[in-house]
N, C-alpha and C positions, 0 to 999 in steps of 0.2 A: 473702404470701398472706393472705385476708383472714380469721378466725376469727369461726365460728357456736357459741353455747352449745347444747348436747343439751340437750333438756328432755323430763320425762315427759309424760304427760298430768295428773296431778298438778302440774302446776309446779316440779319439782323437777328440780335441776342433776343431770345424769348424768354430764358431759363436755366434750368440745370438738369440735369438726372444720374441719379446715381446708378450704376452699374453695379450686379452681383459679385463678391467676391470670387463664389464657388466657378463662374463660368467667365470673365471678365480680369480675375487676379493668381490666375494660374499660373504655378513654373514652366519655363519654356521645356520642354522632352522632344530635343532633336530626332532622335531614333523614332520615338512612337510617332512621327509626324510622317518620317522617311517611310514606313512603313505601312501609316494610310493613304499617302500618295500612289505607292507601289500598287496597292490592292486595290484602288480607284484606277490608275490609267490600265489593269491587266482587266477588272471589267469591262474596259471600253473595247478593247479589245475585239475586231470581230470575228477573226480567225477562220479569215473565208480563202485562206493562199493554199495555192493546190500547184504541183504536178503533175505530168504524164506518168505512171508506170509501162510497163511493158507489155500490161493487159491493156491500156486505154489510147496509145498511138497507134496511126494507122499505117497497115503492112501486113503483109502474107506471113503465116507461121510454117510455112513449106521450109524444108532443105533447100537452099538455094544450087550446091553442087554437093556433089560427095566428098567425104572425108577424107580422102588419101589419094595422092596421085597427079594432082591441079598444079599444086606449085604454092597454091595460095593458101590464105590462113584458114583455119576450121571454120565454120559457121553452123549455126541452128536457125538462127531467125533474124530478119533482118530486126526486127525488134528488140534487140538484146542491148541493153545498156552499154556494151561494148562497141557498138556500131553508131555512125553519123543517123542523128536521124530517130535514135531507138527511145529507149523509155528511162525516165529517170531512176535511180537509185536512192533510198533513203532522203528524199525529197520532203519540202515540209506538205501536210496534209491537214483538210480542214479540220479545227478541235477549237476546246473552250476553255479559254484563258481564266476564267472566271474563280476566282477562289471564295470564301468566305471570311469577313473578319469579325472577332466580336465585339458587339453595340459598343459597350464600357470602354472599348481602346479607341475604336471609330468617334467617340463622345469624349474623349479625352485628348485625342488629336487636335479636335476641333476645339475644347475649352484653350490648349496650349496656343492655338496659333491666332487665335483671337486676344487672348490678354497679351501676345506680343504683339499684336499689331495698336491695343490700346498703351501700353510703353513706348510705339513709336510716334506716337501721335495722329493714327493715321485712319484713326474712327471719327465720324461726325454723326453727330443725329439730328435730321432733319426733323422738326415738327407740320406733317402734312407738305406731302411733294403732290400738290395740285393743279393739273394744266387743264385748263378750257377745251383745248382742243386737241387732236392727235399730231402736234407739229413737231419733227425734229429741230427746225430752225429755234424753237422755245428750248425747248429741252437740253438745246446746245449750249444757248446762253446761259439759262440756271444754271449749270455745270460751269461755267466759265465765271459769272456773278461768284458763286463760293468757292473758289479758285481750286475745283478739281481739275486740274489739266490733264492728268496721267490715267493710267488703267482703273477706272471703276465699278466698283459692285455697289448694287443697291438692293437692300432685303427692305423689302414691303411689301404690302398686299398683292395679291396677282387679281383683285377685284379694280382695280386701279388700270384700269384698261388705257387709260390715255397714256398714261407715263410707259406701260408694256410699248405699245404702240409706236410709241416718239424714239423710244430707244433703242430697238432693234435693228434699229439700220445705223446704228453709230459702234464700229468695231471697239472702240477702247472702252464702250460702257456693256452691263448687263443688268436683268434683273431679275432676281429670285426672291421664293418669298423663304419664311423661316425653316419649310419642309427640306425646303430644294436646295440649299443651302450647305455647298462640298467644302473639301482640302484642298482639291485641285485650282478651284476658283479662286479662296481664299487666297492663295499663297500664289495664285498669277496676277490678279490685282494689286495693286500696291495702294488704294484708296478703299474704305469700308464706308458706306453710308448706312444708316438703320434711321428707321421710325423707330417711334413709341412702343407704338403696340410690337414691332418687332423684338425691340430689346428685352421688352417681356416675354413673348412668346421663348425665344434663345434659354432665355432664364429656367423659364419652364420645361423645354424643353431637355437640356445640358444639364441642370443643377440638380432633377433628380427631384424635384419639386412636381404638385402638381395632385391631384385626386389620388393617384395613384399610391402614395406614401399617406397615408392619414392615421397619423399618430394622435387622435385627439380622445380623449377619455368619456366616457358615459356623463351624462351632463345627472344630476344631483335630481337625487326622485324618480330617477328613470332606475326599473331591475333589468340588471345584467345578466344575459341568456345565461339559462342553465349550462354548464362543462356537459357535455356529452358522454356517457359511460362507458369508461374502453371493453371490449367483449373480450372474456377470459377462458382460457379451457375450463372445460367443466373439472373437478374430481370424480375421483371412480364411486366413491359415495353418491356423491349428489346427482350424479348419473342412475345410480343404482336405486 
């Protein structure tokens, strides 16, 4: 299992924690990474660009002269995509970039790009990121104190109002909690910070752990619900 040093906000060693194999000592899978990025930035997507067609610029749909005898070129309508002025052709129109991926590749993306950023050295886990007050000038300096200088994430609580607060007006930081938690971010960050209770939440969430899976057996003394009896076609007999 791969081992995080606890640090305070002070800089100071508190500890250890160890990191889940399943979600923290993943192979890196370049493709399945390239591929939840793809499908993240096409839902951001808002796909609100439009053009004019030839029904929506404005102009008379009259004959402007007749067809033969002018000199000049033919026309129908000043509106025609042929003409200065007229309406687009095959123009992009508003739609929804939006695709589907499934959980398991999305949950996999995320295990891979996380145990590489713990092979890069570039997880810390803070023990309790607490400020008195809503002040960026504080939240600048912890950040500078445990020498993140570069693009940070921070997964912790969003009941942490002070820290949301202080950091939102510092472009190279963010912070999200375990839910909020993308590929896109990931991998624009070059610093990861986690709490506690985050690493475990990740765990839980990634590793497939969790209520969900409960493989645990009838505890001794206790009777095991009856098998339920499958319902069979009759016979022509026992019908009869």
């Amino acid at each position: 299992m791969p081992t995080v040093k606890v640090r305070n906000v002070k800089n100071e060693e508190v500890g250890e924690v160890e990191l889940s194999d399943a979600v923290f000592g993943a192979p890196l899978n370049e493709g399945l990474i390239h591929a939840a990025v793809r499908n993240f930035m096409a839902n951001a997507r808002q796909g609100t660009s439009a053009t004019k067609t030839r029904g929506d610029v404005s102009g008379a749909g009259r004959k402007l002269w007749k067809q033969k005898g002018t000199g000049r070129a033919r026309i129908a309508s000043l509106r025609s995509p042929l003409w200065k002025g007229g309406g687009n052709t095959h123009g992009p129109q508003p739609r929804d970039w939006s695709y589907n991926m499934p959980k398991k590749m999305r949950h996999g993306a995320l295990r891979s790009a996380l145990s590489e950023r713990v092979r890069e050295g570039n997880v810390f886990v803070v023990d309790g990121w607490n400020l008195d007050k809503p002040k960026t000038k504080d939240f600048f300096n912890s950040l500078t104190t445990l020498g993140l200088e570069g693009k940070t994430l921070i997964v912790d609580s969003l009941d942490n109002e002070n820290l949301i607060l202080s950091a939102r007006n510092l472009g190279k930081a963010k912070v999200v909690n375990s839910f909020g938690l993308n590929i896109y971010d990931l991998l624009y960050h070059d610093k990861l910070v986690l709490s506690r209770d985050a690493a475990t939440e990740l765990d839980q969430l990634l590793g497939g752990g969790g209520a969900a899976e409960d493989s645990s057996e009838p505890e001794e003394g206790s009777e095991a619900a009856p098998a339920k009896k499958k319902r069979t076609r009759k016979t022509e007999q026992e019908a009869a």
